[in-house]
C-alpha positions in Angstrom: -7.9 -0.3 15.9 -10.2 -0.4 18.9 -13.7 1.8 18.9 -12.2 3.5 21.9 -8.6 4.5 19.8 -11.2 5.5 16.7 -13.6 8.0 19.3 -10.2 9.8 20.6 -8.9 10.3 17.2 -12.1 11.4 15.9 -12.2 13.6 18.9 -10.3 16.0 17.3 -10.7 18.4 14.6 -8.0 18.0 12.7 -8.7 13.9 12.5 -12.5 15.1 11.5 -11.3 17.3 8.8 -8.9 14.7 7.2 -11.2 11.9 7.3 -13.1 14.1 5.3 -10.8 15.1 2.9 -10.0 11.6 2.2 -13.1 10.3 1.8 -13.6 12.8 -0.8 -11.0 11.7 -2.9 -12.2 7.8 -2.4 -15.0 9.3 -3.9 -14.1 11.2 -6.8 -11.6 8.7 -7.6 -14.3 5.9 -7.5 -17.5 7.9 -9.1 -15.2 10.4 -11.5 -15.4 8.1 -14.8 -19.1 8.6 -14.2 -19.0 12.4 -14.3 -16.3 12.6 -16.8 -17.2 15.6 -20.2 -15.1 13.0 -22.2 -13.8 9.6 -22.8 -10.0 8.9 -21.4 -8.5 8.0 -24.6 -10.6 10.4 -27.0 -9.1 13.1 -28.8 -11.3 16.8 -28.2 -8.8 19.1 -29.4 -5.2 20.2 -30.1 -2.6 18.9 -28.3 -1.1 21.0 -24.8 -4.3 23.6 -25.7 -5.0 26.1 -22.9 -7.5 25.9 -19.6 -11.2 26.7 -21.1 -14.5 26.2 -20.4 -14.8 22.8 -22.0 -11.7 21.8 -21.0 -10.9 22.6 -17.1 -7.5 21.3 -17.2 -6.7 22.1 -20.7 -5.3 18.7 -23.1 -2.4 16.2 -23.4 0.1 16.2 -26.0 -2.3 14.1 -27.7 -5.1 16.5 -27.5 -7.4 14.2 -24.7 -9.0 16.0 -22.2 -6.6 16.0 -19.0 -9.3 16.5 -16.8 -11.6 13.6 -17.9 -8.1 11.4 -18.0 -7.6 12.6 -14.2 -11.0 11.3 -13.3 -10.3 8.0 -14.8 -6.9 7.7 -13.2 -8.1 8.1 -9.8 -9.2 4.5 -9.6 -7.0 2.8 -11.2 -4.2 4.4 -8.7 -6.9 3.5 -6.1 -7.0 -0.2 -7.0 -3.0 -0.9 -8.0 -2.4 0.4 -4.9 -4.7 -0.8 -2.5 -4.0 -4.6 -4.1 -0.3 -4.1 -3.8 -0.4 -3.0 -0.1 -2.9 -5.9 0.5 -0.8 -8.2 -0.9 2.6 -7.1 0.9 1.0 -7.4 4.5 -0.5 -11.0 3.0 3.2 -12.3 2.4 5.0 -9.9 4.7 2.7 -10.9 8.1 2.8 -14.6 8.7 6.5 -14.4 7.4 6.8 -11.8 10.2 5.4 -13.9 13.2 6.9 -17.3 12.2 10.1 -15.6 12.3 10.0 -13.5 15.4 8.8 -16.7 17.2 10.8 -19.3 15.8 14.2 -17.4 15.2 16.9 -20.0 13.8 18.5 -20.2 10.3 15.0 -19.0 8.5 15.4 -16.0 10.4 18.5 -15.3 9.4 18.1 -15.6 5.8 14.9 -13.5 5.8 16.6 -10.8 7.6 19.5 -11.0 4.9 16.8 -10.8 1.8 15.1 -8.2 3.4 18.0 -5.9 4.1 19.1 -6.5 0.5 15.6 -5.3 -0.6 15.3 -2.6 1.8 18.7 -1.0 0.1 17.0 -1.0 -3.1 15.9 2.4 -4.3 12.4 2.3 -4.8 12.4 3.7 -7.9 14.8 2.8 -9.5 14.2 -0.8 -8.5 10.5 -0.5 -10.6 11.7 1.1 -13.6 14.5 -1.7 -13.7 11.8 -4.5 -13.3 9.8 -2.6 -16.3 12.0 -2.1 -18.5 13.1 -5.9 -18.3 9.6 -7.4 -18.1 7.6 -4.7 -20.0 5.0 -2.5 -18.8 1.5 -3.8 -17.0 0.1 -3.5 -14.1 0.9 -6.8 -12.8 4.5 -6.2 -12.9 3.5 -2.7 -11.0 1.7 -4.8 -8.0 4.6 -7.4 -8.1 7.0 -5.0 -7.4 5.1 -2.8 -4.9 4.8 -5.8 -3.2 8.4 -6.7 -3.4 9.5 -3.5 -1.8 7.3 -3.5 1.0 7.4 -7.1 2.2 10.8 -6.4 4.0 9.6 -3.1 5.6 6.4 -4.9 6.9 8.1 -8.5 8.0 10.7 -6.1 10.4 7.8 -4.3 12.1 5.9 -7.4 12.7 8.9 -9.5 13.2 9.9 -7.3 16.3 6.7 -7.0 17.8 6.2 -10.5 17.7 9.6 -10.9 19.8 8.4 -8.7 22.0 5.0 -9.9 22.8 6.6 -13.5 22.6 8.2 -12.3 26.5 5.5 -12.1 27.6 3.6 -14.5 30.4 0.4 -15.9 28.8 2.7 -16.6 25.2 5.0 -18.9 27.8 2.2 -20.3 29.2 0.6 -21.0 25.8 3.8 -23.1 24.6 3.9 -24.9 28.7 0.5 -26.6 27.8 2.0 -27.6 24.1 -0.8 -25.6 22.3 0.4 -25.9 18.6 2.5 -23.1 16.7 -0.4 -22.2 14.8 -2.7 -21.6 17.8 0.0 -19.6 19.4 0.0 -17.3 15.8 -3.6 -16.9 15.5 -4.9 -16.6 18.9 -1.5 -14.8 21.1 0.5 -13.3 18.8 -1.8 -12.0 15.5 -4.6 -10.0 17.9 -1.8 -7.9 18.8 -0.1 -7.4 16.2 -3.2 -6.1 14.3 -3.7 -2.7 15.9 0.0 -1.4 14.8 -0.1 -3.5 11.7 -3.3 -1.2 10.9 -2.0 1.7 11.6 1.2 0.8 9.2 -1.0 0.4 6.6 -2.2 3.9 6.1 1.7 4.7 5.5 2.3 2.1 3.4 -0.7 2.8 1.2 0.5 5.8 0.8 3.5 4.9 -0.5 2.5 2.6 -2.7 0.3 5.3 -4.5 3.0 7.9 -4.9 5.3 5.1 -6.2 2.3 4.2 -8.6 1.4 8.1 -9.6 5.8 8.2 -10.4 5.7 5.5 -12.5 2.9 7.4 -14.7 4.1 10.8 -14.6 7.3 9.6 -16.0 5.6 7.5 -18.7 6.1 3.9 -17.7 2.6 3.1 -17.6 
């Protein structure tokens, strides 16, 4: 995103107040274990006790402090996810450009994994891969990624066709520069400034997928 793109946005009050907001949670979920009353695993009381003093949020059905084991949690969900998204837009990019410029039978078998992918209930999809590989967080990032490498490799995939139409790509392939000079120096500069703004959404994403798999006990 340009610094002209980030002035406008931050232009506004609303973008102000939810950069704010966000960088609040970055920071509680990266400084809470510091400030946490308790350990995450330790055991302060009896289990599902009420909201008190010493415990804000009351305790688990193990008798841990749920507020100390939300302070924890926030980077771990923090980490999975940023790694997973990270990683999608690592396989899901270059896949993207090669095919948009190249087309031919690769394309067409990318486009046919990817829509086989993109029918997959997200979900469902995860728990499936859990419950066949066993729980860790490894298998968590593997499948984020999974699930959001097709997504990706569409958006860049058409925006590469369309900035392949244009004049200085043609002129680029009339003086025989190579495919990979095309990628890095035509094609990937303008494909970064919607690929960043993707990635907000598919960050997001990729936490409530996380924060699903751990409510429902997966984790």
């Amino acid at each position: 995103m340009s610094t002209s793109v980030l002035r406008l946005t931050l232009a506004k009050p609303a973008a102000r107040i939810a950069l704010v907001l966000v960088l609040i949670i970055v920071a509680l979920a990266t400084l809470g274990p510091y400030f946490s009353p308790y350990a995450f695993d330790e055991i302060v009381g009896a289990p599902f006790a009420p909201i008190t003093q010493e415990h804000w949020l009351g305790t688990d059905f193990l008798g841990r402090d749920t507020f100390s084991r939300f302070l924890y949690g926030g980077r771990t969900v923090l980490v999975v996810a940023l790694s997973a998204t990270v990683a999608a837009y690592i396989v899901a990019v270059p896949l993207g450009i090669y095919s948009g410029l190249r087309r031919g039978p690769l394309d067409v078998v990318l486009i046919a994994i990817s829509d086989v992918i993109y029918a997959l209930p997200p979900a469902i999809f995860l728990l499936v891969l859990l419950a066949s590989t066993g729980p860790s967080l490894p298998t968590v990032i593997v499948g984020i990624v999974i699930l959001h490498s097709p997504r990706i490799f569409r958006i860049v995939r058409l925006i590469t066709m369309d900035i392949s139409k244009n004049e200085y790509v043609e002129a680029a392939f009339a003086r025989g520069e190579s495919w990979t000079a095309i990628c890095f120096l035509d094609i990937l500069p303008n494909v970064l400034t919607p690929v960043t703004a993707d990635f907000g959404v598919r960050l997001c994403g990729s936490i409530i997928l996380y924060a699903s798999l751990s409510y429902l006990g997966c984790l």
